[in-house]
C-alpha positions in Angstrom: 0.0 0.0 0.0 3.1 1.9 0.7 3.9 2.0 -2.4 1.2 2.6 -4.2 0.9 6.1 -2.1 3.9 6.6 -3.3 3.4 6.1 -6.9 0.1 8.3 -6.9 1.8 11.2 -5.1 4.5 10.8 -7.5 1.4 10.9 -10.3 0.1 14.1 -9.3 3.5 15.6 -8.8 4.8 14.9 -12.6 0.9 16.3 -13.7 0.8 19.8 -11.8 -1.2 18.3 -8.9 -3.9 17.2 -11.1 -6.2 14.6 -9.4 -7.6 13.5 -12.7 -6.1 12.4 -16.2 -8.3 11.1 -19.1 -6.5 8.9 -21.0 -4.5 10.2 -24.0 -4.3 7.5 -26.4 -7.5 5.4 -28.0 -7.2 1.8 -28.3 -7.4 0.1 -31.4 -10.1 -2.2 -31.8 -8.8 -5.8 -32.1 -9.6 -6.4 -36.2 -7.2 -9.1 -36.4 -9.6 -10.9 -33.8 -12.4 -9.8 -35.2 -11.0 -11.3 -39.0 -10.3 -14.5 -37.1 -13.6 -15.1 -36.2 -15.1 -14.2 -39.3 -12.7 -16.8 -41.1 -14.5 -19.1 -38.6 -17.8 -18.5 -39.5 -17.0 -18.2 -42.8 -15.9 -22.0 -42.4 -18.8 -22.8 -40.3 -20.8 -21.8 -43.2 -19.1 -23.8 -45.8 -19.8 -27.1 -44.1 -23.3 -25.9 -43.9 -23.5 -25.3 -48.0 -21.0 -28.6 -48.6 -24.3 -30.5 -47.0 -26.8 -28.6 -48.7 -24.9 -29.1 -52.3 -24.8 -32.6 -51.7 -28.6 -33.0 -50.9 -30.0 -30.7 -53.7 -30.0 -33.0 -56.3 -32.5 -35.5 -53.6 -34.8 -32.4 -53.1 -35.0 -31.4 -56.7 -35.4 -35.3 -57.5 -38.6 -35.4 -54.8 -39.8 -32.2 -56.4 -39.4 -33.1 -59.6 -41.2 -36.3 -59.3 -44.3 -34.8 -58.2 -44.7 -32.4 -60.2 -44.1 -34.9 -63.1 -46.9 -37.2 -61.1 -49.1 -34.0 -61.3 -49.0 -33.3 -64.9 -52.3 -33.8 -66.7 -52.3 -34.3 -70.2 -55.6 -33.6 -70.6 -55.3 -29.9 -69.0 -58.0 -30.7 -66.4 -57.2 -28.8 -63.9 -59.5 -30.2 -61.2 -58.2 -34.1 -61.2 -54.8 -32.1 -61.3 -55.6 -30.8 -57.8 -57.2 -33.7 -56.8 -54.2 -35.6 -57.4 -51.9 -33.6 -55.7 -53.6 -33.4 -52.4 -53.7 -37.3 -52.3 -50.4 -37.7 -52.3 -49.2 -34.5 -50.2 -48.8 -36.4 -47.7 -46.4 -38.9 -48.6 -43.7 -35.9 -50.5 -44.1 -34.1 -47.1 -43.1 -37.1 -44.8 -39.7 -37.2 -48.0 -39.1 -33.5 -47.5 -39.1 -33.8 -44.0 -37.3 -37.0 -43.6 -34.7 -35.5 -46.1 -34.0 -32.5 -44.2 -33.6 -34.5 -40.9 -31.0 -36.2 -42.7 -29.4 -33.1 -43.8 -29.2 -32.0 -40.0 -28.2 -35.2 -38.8 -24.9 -35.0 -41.4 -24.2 -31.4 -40.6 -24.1 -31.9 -37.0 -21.9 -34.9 -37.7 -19.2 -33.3 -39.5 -19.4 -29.9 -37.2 -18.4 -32.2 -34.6 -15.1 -33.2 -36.3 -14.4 -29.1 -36.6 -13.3 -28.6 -33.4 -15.7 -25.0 -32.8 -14.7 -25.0 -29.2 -10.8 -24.8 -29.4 -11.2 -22.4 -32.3 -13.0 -20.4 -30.8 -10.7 -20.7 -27.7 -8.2 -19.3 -29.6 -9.8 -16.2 -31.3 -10.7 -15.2 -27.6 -7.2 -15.8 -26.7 -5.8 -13.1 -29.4 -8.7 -10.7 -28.6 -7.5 -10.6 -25.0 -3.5 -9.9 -26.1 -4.4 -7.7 -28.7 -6.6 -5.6 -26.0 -4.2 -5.8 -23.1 -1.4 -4.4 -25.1 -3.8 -1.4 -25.9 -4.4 -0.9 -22.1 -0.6 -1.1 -21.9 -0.2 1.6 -24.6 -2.9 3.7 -22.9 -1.1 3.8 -19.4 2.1 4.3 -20.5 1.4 7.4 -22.6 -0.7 9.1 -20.4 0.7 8.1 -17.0 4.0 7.3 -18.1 3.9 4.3 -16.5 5.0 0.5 -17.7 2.8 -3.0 -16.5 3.5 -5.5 -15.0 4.2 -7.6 -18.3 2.6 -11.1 -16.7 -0.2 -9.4 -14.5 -3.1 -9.8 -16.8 -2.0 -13.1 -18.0 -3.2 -16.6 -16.1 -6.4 -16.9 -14.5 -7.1 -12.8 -14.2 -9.7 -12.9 -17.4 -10.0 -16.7 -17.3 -13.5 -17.0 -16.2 -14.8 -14.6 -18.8 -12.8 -15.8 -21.4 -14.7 -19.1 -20.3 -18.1 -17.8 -20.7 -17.9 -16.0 -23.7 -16.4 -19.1 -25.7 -19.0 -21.4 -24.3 -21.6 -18.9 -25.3 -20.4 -18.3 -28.7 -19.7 -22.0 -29.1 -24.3 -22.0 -27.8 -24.5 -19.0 -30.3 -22.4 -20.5 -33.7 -24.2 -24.0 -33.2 -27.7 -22.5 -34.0 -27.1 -20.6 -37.0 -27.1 -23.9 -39.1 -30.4 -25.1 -37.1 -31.7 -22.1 -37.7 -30.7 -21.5 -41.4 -32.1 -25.0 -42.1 -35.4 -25.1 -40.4 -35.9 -21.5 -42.4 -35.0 -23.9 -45.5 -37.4 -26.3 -44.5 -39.8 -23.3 -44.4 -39.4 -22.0 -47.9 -39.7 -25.6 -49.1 -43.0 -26.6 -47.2 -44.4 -23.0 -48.5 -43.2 -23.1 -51.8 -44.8 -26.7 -52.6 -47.5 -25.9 -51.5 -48.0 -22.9 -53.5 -47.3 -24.8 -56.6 -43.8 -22.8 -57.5 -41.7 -24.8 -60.1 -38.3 -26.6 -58.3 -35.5 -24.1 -60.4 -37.4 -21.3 -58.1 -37.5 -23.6 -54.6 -33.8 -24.0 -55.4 -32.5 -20.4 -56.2 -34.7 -19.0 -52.9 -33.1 -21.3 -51.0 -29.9 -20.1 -52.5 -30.8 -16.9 -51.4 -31.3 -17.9 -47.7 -27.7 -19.4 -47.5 -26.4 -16.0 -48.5 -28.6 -13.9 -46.0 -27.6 -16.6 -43.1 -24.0 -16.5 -44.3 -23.5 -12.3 -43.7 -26.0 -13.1 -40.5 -22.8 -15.4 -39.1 -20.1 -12.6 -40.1 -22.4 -9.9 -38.2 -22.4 -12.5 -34.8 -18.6 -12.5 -35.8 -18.0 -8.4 -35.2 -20.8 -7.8 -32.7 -19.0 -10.8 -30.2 -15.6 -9.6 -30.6 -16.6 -5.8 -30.0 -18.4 -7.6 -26.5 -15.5 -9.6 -25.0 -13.0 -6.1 -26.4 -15.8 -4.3 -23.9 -15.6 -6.9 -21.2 -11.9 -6.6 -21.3 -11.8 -3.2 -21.1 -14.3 -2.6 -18.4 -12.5 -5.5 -16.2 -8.9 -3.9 -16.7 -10.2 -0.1 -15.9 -12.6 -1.6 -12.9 -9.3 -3.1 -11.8 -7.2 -0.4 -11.7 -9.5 1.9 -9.5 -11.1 3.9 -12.9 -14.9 4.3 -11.9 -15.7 6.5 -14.9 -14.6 7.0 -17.8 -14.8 9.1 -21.4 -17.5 7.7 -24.5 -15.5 8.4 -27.2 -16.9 7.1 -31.0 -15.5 5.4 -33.8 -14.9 8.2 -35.9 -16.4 7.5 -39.0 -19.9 8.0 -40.9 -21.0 4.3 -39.3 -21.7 5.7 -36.5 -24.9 5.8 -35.3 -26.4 8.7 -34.1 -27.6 8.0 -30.5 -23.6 6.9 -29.9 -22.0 9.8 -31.9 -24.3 12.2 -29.2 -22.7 10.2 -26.1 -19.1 11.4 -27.8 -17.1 13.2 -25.3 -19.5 12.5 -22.3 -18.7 11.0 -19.0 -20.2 8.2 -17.6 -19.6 6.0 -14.6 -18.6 2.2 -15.0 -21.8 1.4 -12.6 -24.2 3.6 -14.1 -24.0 2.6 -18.0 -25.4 5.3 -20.4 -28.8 5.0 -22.2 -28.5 4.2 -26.0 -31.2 3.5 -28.2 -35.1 3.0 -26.9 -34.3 3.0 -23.5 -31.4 0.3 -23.7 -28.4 1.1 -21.5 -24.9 0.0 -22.2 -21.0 0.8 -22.1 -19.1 1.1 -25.6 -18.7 -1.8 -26.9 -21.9 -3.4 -25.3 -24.3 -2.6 -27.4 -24.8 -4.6 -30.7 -22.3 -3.8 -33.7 -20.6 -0.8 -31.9 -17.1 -0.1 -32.0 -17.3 2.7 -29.3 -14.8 2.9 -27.0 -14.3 3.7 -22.8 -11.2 6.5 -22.2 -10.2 5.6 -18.5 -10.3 8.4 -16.4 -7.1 8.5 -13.9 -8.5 9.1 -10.5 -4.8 9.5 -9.3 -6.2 9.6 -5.8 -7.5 6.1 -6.1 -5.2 4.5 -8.6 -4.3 0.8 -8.4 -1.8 -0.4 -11.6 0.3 -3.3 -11.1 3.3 -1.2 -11.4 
């Protein structure tokens, strides 16, 4: 404790008796993280469409046979529909039996990926990439160099933990959920008599939207754990408030570019949008970031 007094009278000494310093340098965001995750989702995905690929020929087989079945020479419409109800049943229970497998193969081979460890590791360069930019960010304002091992071992452990078990919860239902939509457009689409090339393309179409859906999970969870990070490391050092400060460029939304340059207290998060309140970082797709403020009074840096 001694010296820590010491070091915080020495603080105020070097800064004209300040009591207070907001930080002078703004951390990067980690984008080599954030790349690294995207690569992983990008993979993710691939297995997802290496599965779909291999079953689209089946599905166009089982759509193609029934319309075939349904084709009336003689143009009467009404034993046309007649038909087809009789034997909607039966291409339903193949549609559904087929997508089951299709499920049951993709969450065979996602097994063999190894999700877990991967993302084990992407969390693992978010946290050095951010812990160097703390480093930066007390050694240009304060002047001061940490502890090189202090924010290694079991200091972020537990939240590391918890964010790659729920992203491992979060990565694991984007194919569910991409192939019960499938399922969906099928079901729908027989039903409303559309020809098989336009079944196919549409469900095309939904692979694309739930690929960029996976890359958008990718940047909003990195920008979350950056947040966690940074709100542990201040919280630990004694910081209680600290300075919004905004991306700096025209993708910033409104409600965060106003916060820009406000103060706000670690325990008393600002509101954002509709009555939602969060720290930079927190809330989803923002690249905002928290500028400690030096209480030089209270300070506690692993010096």
């Amino acid at each position: 404790e001694a010296r820590r007094q010491l070091i915080r009278n020495r603080l105020k000494q070097q800064h004209g008796g300040k009591k207070e310093i907001t930080a002078r340098y703004q951390p990067k965001f980690p984008d080599s993280a954030q790349r690294e995750y995207m690569r992983l989702a990008d993979q993710y995905m691939a297995v997802e469409k290496q599965v779909i690929l291999r079953y689209l020929p089946e599905l166009k087989k089982i759509l193609w046979e029934d319309q075939q079945y349904h084709t009336d020479a003689s143009g009467n419409d009404k034993k046309r529909k007649t038909r087809r109800f009789a034997v909607l049943e039966g291409i339903l229970i193949r549609l559904k039996e087929l997508f089951e497998r299709m499920l049951k193969e993709m969450e065979s081979t996602f097994g063999l990926f190894g999700l877990k460890k991967m993302l084990e590791g992407v969390a693992a360069l978010d946290h050095k990439l951010t812990v160097r930019e703390w480093k930066k960010t007390v050694n240009r304002t304060l002047g001061l160099n940490l502890l090189e091992d202090y924010y290694s071992g079991g200091f972020y452990q537990d939240m590391l933990d918890k964010w790659v078990s729920d992203n491992v919860d979060l990565i694991r239902t984007i194919p569910h959920e991409s192939l019960r939509k499938m399922k969906e457009i099928v079901y729908q689409a027989y039903m409303d008599g559309k020809p098989t090339t336009s079944i196919v393309k549409e469900i095309q179409r939904q692979y694309g939207r739930d690929k960029r859906h996976a890359r958008l999970i990718a940047r909003d969870q990195i920008a979350k754990l950056n947040a966690a990070i940074t709100q542990r490391q201040q919280t630990d050092a004694g910081i209680i408030r600290y300075r919004w400060s905004d991306s700096r460029d025209e993708r910033v939304r409104n409600s965060h570019r106003k916060l820009n340059g406000c103060i706000f207290r670690w325990d008393d998060p600002p509101e954002t949008d509709a009555g939602r309140k969060c720290h930079p970082g927190q809330d989803y797709q923002c690249r905002c970031c928290a500028l400690a403020i030096f209480d030089l009074d209270n300070i506690d840096l692993p010096v």
